[in-house]
DRENMAR-875662 format. One record per atom (N, C-alpha, C): x, y, z; residue in three letters. Coordinates in steps of 0.001 Angstrom, whole numbers, padded with zeros to 6 digits, always signed. Layout:
! residues N
XYZALA ...
***
This chain:
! residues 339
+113716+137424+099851UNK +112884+136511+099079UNK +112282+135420+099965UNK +113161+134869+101020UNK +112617+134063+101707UNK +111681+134622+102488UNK +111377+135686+103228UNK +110504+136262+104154UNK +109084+136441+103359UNK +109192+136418+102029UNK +108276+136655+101055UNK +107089+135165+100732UNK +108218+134769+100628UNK +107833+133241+100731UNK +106977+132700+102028UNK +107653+132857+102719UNK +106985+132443+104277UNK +105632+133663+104657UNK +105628+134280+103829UNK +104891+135100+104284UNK +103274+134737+103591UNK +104111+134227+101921UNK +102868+133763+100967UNK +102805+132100+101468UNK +103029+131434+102413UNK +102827+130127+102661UNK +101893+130662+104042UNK +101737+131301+104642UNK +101327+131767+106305UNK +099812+132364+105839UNK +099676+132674+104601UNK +098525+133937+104101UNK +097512+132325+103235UNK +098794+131319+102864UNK +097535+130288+102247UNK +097014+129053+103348UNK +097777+129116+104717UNK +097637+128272+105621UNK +096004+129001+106292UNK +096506+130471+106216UNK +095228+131142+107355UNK +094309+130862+106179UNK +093961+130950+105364UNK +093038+131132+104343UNK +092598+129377+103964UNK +093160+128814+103957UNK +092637+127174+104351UNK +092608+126734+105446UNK +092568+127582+106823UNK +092347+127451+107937UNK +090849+127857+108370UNK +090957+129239+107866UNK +089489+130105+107669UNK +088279+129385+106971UNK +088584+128777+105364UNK +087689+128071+105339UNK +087073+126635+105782UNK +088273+125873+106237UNK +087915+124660+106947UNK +086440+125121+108587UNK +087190+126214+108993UNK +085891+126825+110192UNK +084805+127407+110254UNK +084503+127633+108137UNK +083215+128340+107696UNK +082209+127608+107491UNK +082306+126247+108039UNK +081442+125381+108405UNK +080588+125699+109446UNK +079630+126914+109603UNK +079017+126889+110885UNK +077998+126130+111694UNK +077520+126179+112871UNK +077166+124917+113504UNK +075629+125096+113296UNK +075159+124263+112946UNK +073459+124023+112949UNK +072815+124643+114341UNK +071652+125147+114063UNK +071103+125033+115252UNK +069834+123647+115696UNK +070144+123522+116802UNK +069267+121790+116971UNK +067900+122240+117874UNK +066726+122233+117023UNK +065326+122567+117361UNK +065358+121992+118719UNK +064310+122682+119617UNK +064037+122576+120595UNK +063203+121599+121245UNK +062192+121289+120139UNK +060957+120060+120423UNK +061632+119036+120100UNK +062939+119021+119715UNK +063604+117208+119978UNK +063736+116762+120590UNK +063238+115572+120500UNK +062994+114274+122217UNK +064486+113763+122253UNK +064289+113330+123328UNK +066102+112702+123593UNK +065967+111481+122330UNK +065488+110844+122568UNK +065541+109762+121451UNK +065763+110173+119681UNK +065139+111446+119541UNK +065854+111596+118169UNK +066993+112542+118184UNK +066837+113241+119302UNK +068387+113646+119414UNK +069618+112572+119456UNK +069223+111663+120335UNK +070197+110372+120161UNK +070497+109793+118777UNK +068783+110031+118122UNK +069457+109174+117000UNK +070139+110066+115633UNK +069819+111333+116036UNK +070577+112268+114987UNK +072376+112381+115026UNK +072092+111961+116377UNK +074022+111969+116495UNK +074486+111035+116822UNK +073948+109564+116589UNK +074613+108288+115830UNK +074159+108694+114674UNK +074037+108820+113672UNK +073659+109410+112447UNK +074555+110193+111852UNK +075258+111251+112784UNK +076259+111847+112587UNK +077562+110976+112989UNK +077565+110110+113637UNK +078603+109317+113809UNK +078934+108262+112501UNK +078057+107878+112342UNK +077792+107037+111370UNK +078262+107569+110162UNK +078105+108259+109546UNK +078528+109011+108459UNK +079986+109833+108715UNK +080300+109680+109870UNK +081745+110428+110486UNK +081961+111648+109976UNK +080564+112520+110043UNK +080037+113702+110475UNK +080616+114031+112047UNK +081674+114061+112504UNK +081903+114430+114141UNK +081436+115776+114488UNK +081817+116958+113849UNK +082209+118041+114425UNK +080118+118008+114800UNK +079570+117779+113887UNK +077946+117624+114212UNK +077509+116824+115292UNK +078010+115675+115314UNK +077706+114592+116355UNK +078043+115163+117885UNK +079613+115992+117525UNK +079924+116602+118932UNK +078655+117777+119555UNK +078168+118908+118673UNK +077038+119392+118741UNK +075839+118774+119344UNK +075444+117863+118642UNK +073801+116970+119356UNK +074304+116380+120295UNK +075039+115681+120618UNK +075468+115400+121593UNK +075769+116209+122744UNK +076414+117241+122848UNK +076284+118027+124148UNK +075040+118540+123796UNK +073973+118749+123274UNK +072785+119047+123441UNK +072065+118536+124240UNK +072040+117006+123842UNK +071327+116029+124538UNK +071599+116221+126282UNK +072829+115859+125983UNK +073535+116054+127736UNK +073011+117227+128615UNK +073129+118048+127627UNK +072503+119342+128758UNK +070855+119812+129021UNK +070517+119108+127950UNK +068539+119029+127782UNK +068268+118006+128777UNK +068839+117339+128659UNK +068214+115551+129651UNK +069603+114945+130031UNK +069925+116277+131357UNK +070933+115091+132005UNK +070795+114216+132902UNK +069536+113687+133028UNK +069308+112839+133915UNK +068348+111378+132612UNK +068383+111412+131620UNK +067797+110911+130293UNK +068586+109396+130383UNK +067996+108236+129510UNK +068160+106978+129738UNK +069654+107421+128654UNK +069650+108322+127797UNK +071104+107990+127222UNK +071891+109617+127486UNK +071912+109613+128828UNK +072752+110862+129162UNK +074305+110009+129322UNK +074324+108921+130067UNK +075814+107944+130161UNK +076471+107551+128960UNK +075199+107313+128273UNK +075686+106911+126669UNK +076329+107871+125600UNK +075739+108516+125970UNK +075788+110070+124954UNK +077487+110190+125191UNK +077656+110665+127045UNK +078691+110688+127496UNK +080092+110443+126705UNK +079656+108620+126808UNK +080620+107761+126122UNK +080886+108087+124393UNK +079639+108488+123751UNK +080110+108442+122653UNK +080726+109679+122174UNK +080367+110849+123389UNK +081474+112119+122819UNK +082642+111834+122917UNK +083456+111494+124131UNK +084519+111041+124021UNK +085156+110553+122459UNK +084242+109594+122450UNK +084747+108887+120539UNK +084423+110258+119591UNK +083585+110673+119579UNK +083782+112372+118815UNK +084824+113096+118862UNK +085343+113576+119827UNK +086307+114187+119881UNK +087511+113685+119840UNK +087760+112256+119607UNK +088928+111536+119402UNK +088813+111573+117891UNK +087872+111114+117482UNK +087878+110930+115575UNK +087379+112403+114604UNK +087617+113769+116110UNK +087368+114824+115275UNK +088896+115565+115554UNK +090117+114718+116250UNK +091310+115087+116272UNK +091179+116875+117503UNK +090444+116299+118102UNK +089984+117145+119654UNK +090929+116305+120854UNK +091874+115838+120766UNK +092413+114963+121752UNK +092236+114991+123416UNK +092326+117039+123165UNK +092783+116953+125145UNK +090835+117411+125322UNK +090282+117256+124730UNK +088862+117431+124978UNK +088229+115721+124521UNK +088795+115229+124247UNK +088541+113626+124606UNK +088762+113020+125664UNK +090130+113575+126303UNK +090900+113225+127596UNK +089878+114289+128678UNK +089372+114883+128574UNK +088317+115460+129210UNK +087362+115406+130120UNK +086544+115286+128753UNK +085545+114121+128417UNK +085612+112599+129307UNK +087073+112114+129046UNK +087175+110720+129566UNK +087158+111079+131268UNK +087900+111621+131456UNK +088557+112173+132809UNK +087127+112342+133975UNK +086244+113419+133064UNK +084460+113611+133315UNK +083739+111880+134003UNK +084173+111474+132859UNK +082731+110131+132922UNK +083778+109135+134269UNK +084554+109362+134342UNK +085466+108620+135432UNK +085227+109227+136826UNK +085043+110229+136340UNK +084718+111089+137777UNK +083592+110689+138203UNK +082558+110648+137556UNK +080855+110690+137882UNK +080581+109725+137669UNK +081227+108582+136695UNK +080586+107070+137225UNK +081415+106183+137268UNK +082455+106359+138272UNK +083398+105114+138673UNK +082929+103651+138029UNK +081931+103351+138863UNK +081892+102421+138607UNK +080654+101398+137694UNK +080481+102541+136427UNK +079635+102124+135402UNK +080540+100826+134524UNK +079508+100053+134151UNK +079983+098991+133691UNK +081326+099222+132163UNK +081040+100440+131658UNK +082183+100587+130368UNK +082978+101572+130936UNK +083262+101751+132367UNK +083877+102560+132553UNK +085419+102537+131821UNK +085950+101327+132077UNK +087072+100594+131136UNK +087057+101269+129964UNK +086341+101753+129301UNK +086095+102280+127864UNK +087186+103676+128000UNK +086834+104378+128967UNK +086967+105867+129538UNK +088618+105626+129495UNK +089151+104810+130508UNK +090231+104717+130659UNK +090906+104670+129241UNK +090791+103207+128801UNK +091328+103223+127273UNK +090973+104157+126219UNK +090409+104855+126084UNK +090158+106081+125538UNK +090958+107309+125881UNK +090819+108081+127303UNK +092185+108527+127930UNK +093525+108352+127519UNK +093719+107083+127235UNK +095323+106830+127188UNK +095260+106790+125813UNK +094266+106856+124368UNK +094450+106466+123644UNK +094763+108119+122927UNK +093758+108813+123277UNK +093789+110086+122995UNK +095322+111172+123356UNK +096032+110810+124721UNK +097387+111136+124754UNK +097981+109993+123646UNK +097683+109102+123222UNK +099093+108497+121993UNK +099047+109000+121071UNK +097672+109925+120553UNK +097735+110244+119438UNK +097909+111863+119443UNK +098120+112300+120575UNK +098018+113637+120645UNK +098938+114670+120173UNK +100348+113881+119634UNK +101618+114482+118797UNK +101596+114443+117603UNK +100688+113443+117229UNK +100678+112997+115653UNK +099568+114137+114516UNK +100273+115539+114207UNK +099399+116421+113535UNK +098599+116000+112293UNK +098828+117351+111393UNK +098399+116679+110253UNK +099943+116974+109634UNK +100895+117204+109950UNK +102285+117156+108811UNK +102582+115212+109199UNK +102478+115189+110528UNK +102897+113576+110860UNK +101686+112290+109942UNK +100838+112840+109573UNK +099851+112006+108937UNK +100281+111789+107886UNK +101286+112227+107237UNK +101789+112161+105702UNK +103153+112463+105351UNK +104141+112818+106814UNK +105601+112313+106289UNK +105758+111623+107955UNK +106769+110613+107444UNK +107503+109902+108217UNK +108326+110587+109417UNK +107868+110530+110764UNK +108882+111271+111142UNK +108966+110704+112617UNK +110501+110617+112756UNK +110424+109715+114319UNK +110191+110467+115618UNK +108540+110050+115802UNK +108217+110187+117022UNK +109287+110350+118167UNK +109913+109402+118657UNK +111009+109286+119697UNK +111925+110794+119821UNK +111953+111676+119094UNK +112931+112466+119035UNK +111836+113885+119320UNK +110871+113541+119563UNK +109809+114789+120104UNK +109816+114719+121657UNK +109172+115406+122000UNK +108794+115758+123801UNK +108304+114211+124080UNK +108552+113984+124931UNK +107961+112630+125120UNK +107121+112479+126237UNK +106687+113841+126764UNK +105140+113947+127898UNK +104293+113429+127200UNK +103197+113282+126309UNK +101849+112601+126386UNK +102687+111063+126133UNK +103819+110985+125618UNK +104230+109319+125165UNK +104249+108402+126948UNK +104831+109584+127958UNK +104670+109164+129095UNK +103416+109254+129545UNK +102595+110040+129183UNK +101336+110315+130055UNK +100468+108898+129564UNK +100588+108647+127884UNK +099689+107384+127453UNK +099873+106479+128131UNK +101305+106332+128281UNK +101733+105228+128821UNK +101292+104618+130797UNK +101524+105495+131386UNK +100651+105747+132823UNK +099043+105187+132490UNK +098445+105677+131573UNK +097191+106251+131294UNK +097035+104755+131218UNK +097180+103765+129812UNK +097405+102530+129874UNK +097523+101543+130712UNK +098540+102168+131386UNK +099181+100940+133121UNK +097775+101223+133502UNK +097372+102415+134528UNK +096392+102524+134795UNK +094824+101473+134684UNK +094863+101639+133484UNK +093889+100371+132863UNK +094069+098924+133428UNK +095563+098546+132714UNK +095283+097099+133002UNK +095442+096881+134606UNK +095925+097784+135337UNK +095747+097424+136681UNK +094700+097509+137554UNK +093634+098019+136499UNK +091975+098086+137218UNK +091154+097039+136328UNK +091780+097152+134869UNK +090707+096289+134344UNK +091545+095227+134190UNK +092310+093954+134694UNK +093200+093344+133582UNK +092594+092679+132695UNK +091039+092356+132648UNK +090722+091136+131882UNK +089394+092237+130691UNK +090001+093825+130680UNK +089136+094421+129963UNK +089260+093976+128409UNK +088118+093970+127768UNK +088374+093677+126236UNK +089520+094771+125176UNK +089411+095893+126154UNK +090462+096813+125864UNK +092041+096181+126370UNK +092469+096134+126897UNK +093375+095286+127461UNK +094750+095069+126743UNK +094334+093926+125910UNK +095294+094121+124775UNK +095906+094788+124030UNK +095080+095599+123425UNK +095069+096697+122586UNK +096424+097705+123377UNK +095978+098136+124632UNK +096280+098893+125367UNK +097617+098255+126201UNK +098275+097015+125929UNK +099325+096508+126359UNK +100369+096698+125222UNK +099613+096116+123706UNK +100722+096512+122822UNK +100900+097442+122236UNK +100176+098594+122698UNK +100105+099823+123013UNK +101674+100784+123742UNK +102148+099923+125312UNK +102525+100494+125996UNK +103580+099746+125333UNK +103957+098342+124875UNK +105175+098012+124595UNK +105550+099018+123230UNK +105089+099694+121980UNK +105610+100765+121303UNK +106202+101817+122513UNK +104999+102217+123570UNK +105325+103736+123726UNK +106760+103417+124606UNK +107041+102089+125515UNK +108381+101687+126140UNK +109232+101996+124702UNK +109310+101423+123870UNK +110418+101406+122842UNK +110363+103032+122587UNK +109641+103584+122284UNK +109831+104912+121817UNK +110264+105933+123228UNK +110173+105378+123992UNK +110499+106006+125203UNK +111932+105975+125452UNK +112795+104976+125303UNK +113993+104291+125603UNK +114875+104766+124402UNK +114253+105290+123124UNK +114692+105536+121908UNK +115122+107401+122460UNK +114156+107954+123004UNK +114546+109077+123157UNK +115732+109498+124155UNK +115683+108207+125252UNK +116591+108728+125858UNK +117736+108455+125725UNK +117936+107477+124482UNK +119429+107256+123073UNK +119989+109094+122668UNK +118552+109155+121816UNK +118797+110574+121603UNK +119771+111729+121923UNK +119095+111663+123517UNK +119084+113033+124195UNK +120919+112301+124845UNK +121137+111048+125006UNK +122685+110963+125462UNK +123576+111067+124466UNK +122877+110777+123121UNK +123617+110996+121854UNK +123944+112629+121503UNK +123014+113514+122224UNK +123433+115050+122620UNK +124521+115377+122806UNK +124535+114332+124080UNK +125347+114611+125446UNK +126874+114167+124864UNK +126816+113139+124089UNK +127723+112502+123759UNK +128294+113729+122439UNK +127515+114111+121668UNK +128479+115317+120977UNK +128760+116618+120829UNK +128371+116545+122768UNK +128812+117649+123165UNK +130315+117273+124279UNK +130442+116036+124439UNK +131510+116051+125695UNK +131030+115657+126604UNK +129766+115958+126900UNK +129028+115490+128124UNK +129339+114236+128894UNK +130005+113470+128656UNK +130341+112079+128736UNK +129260+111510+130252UNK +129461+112612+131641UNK +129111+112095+132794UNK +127185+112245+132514UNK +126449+113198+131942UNK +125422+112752+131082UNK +125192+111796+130514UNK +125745+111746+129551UNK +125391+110885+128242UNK +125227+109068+129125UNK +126494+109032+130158UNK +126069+107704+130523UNK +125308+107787+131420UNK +124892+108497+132277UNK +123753+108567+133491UNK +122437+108038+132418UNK +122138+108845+131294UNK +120930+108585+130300UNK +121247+107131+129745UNK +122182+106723+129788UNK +122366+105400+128895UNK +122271+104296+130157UNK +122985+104459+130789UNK +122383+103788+132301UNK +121259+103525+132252UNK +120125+104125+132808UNK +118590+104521+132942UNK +118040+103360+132076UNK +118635+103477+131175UNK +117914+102862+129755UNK +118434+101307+130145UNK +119448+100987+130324UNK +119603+099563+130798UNK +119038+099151+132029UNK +119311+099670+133361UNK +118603+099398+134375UNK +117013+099096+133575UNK +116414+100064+133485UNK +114989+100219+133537UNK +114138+099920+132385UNK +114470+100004+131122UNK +114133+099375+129766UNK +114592+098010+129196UNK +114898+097716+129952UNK +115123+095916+129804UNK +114262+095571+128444UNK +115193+094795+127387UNK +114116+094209+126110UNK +113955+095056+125048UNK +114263+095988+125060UNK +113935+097494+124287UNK +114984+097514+123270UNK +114432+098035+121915UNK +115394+097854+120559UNK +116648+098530+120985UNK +116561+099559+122404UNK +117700+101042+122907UNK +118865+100431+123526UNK +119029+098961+124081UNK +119306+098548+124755UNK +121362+098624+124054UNK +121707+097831+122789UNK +122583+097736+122218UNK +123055+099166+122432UNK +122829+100175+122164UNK +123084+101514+121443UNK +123582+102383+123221UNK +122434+101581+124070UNK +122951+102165+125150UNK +124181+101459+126069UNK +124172+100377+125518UNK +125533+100186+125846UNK +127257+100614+125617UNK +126922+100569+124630UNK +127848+101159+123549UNK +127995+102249+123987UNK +127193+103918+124103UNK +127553+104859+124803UNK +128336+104506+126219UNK +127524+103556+126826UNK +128275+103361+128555UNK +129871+103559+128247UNK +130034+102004+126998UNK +131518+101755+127097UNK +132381+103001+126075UNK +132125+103649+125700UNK +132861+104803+125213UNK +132591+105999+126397UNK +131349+106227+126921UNK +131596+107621+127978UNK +131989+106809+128827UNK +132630+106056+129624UNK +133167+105628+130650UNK +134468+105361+129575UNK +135361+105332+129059UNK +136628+105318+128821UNK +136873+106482+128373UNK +136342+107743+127991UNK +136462+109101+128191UNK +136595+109350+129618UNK +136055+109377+130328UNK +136047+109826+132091UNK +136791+108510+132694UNK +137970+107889+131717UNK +138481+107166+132615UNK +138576+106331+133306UNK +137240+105216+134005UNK +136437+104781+134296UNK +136514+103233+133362UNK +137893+102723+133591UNK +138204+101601+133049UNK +136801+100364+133031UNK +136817+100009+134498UNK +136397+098617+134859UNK +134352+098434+134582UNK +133962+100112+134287UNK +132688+100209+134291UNK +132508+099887+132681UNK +133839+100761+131805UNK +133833+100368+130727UNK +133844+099022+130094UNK +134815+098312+130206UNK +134764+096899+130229UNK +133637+095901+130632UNK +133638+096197+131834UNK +132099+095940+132008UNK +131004+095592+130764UNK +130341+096998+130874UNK +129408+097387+129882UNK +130031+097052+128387UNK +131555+096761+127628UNK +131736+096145+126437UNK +131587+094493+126717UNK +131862+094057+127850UNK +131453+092496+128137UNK +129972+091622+127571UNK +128733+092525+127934UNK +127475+092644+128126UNK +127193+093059+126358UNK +127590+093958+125928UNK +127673+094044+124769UNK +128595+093034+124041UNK +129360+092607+123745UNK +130232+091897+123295UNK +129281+090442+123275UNK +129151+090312+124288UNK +128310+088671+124740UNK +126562+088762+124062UNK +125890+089916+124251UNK +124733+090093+123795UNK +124427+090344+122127UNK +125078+091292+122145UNK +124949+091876+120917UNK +126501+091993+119688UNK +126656+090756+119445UNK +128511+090743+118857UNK +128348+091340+117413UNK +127233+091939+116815UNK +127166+092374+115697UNK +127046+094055+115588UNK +126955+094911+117097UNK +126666+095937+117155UNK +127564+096938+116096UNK +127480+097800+115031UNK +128285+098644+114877UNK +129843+098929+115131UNK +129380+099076+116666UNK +130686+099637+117634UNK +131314+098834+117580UNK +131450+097320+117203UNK +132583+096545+117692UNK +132981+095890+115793UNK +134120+095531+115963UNK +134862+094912+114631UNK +133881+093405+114876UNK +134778+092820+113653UNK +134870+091554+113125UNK +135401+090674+114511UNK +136519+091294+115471UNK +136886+090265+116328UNK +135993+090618+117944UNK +135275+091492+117660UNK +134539+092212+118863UNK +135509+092640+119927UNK +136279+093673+119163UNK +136770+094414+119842UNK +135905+095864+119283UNK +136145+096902+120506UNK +134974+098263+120774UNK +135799+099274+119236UNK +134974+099586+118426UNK +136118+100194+117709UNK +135621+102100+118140UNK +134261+102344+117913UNK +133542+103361+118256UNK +131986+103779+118044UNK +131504+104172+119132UNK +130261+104740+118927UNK +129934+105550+117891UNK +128909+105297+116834UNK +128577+106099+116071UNK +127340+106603+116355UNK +127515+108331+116850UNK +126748+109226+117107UNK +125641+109767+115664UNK +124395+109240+115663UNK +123362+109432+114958UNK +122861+110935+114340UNK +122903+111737+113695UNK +122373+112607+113321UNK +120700+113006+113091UNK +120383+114114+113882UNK +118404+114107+113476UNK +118879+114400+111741UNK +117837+113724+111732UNK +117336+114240+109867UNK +116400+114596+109539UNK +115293+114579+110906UNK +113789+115199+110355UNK +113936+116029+109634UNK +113054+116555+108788UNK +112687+117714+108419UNK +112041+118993+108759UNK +111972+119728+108945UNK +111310+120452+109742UNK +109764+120986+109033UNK +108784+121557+109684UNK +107746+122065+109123UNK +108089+122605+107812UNK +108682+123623+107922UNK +109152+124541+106902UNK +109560+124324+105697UNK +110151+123397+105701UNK +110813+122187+104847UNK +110161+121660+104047UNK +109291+121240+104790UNK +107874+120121+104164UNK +107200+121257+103391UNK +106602+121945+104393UNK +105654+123006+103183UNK +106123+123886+102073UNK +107445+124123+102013UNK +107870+124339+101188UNK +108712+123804+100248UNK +108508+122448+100328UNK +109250+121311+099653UNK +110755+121402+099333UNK +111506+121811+100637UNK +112784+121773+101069UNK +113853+123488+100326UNK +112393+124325+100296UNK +113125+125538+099649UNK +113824+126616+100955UNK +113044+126086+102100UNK +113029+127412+103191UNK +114373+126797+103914UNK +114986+125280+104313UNK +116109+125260+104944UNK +117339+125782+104632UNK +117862+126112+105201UNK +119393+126317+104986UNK +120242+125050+104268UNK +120981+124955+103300UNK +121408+124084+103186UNK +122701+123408+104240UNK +123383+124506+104553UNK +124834+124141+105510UNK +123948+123651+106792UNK +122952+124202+106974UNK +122588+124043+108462UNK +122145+122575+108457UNK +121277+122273+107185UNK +121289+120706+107433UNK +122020+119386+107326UNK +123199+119802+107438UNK +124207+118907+106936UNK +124955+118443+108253UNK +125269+117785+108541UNK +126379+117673+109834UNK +127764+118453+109702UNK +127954+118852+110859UNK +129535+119576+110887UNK +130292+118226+109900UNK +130666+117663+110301UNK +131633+116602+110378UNK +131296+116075+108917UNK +130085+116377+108324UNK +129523+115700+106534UNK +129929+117147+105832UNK +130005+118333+106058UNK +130426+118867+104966UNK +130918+118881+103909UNK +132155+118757+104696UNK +133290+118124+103997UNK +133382+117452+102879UNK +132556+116411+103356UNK +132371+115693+102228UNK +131776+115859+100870UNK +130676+116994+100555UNK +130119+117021+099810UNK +130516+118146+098981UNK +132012+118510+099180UNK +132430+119884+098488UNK +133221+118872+097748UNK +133792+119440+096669UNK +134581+118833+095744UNK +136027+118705+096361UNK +136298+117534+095888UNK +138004+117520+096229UNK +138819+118039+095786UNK +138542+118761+094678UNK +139736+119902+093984UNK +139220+121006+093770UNK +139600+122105+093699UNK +138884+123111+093801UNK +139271+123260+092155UNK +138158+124032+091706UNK +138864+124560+089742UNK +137897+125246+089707UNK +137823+126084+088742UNK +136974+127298+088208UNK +136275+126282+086927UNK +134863+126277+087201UNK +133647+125910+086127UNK +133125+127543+085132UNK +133344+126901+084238UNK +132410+128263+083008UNK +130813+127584+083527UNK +130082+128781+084095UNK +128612+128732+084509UNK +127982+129428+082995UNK +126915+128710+082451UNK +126061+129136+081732UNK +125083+130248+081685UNK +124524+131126+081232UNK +124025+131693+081287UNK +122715+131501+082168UNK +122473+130891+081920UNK +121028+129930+082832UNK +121420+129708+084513UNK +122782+129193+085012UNK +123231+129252+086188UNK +123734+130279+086797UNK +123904+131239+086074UNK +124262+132571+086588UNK +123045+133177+087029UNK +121664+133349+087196UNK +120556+134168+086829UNK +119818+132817+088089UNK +120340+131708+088104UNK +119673+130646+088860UNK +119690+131510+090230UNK +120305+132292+090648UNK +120097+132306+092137UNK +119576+134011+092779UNK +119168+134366+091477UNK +118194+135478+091458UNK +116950+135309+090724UNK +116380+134154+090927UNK +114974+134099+090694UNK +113983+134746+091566UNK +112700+135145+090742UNK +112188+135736+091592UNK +111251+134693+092447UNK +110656+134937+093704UNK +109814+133988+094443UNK +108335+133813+093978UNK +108344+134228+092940UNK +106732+133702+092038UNK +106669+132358+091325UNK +108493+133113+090554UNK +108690+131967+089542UNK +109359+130690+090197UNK +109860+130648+091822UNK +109827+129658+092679UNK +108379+128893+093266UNK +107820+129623+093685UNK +106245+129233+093659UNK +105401+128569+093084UNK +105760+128690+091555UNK +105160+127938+090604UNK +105688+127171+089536UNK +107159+126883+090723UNK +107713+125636+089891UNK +108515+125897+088476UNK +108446+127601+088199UNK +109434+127872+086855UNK +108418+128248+085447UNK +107274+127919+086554UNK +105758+127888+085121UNK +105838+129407+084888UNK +105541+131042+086051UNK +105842+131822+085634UNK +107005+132538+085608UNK +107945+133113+084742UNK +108957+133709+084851UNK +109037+134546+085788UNK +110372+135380+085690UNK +111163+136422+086661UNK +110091+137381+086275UNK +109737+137987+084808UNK +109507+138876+084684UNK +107719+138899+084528UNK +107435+137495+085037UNK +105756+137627+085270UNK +105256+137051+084092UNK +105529+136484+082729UNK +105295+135987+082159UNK +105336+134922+082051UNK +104184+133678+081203UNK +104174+132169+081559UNK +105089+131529+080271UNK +105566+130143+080748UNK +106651+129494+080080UNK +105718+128896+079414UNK +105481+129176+078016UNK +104218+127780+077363UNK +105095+127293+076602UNK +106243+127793+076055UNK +107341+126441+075102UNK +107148+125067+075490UNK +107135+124183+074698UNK +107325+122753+075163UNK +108869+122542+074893UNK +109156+121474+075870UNK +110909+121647+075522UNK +111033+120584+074165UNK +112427+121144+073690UNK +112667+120186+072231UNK +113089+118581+072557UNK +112426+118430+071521UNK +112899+116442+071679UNK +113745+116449+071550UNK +114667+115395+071944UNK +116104+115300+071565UNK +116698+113912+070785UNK +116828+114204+069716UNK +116794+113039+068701UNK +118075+111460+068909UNK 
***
């Protein structure tokens, strides 16, 4: 039933995939002067028409690349392909106009554009509409933005971009420092102990200020009293103890009581599009939470007729929410009031 399912979610993705691309591309007459080519694709910008704007626009470029708005044009594909969710063809694009005009006056533009297009380059369309922590994904373009950014203010510092692009890099530091919580929080429930603190290390040396900072301490002083490693431990509960006396890990008298190892809870694709029918239930649970959610006494329940038959539904009448039955017929009863 489940393969059925995934199979009728894969057949309505291609089929609202197919028609989103049956948009085909205009063709752009030949006797257009650069100037109304220019102005047909601010026109298309304007109306945030992109996938069109991207069109006249490489038109222009390749009709009159030597034209008073061949630089301009340039610049504004870049912004096309950023606000048509084209990212690594924005980064391109940017990469292009950096190459061939160093030192044009918006070159600054290019840069901050570059780095802006890697920040957004993880964020799909499932991330546009559920919550989901960045930090716990690949964190290459989060590093690449971040370079991309430095980059900037160390050529432009006084660019009008600047700002933008500083409190920019202080998220992608925090989300950076967050992952490498994560990945020792792995390490940490696997045993890893001589891991888990090398990653929690890193994060203190080098992320100074960062929300990761508490959390990576706390690993130090528990994987260093696993491996034994008294005086590093102590240490690192000192620093914690003195910084942070409210952390979790420590009691009421700030003494270390224990690290509490975080569980992912994302959801996965699958999940989402099928509004939590396709996961496993055991699989999403923590080893260690099972437990908890089984009953404390075991006894035999009389199941109703209705709960017996619950777990041989067919995947139509899952599909549509219970509207059509097992046997293909629609539920039009209204249910009874209850007085």
């Amino acid at each position: 039933m489940v393969r059925m399912i995934k199979y009728s979610l894969l057949l309505s993705l291609a089929l609202l995939l197919s028609a989103c691309a049956s948009d085909s591309k205009q063709d752009i007459p030949e006797e257009l002067t650069e100037a109304e080519l220019y102005q047909q694709a601010q026109l298309a910008l304007d109306t945030s028409n992109y996938s069109n704007a991207i069109d006249k626009l490489r038109a222009l470029e390749s009709r009159f690349p030597f034209g008073s708005y061949a630089e301009q044009a340039q610049l504004d594909l870049i912004f096309a392909y950023y606000k048509n969710q084209e990212q690594e063809a924005a980064k391109a694009s940017a990469e292009r106009f950096i190459r061939l005009h160093p030192q044009h006056e918006n070159v600054d533009y290019a840069y901050y554009m570059k780095g802006l297009a890697s920040y957004t380059a993880d964020v799909g369309f499932i991330e546009r509409f559920v919550e989901i922590d960045m930090s716990k994904r690949d964190p290459g373009q989060a590093r690449d933005s971040f370079n991309e950014f430095s980059e900037l203010l160390k050529r432009f510092p006084n660019s009008r971009y600047a700002p933008d692009a500083q409190k920019r890099m202080i998220h992608l530091r925090n989300q950076l420092s967050r992952y490498e919580i994560h990945v020792a929080n792995y390490y940490m429930k696997r045993k890893a102990y001589v891991a888990a603190a090398n990653r929690a290390r890193f994060v203190v040396e080098n992320m100074q200020e960062t929300p990761a900072i508490p959390d990576a301490l706390a690993i130090l002083v528990e994987a260093n009293q696993h491996l034994g490693l008294t005086k590093a431990s102590n240490n690192a509960l000192k620093v914690l103890r003195t910084n942070y006396p409210k952390h979790p890990a420590l009691d009421s008298q700030g003494n270390f009581v224990q690290y509490k190892v975080y569980y992912d809870v994302d959801p996965s694709v699958w999940n989402i599009v099928s509004f939590g029918l396709l996961d496993d239930p055991e699989e999403s649970i923590p080893p260690s939470r099972q437990q908890a959610v089984e009953p404390a006494e075991e006894k035999e329940q009389e199941k109703t007729e209705d709960e017996q038959t619950s777990g041989d539904r067919s995947w139509l009448n899952i599909m549509t929410f219970g509207v059509v039955g097992d046997d293909g017929s629609e539920h039009s009863e209204e249910p009874e009031a209850t007085e």
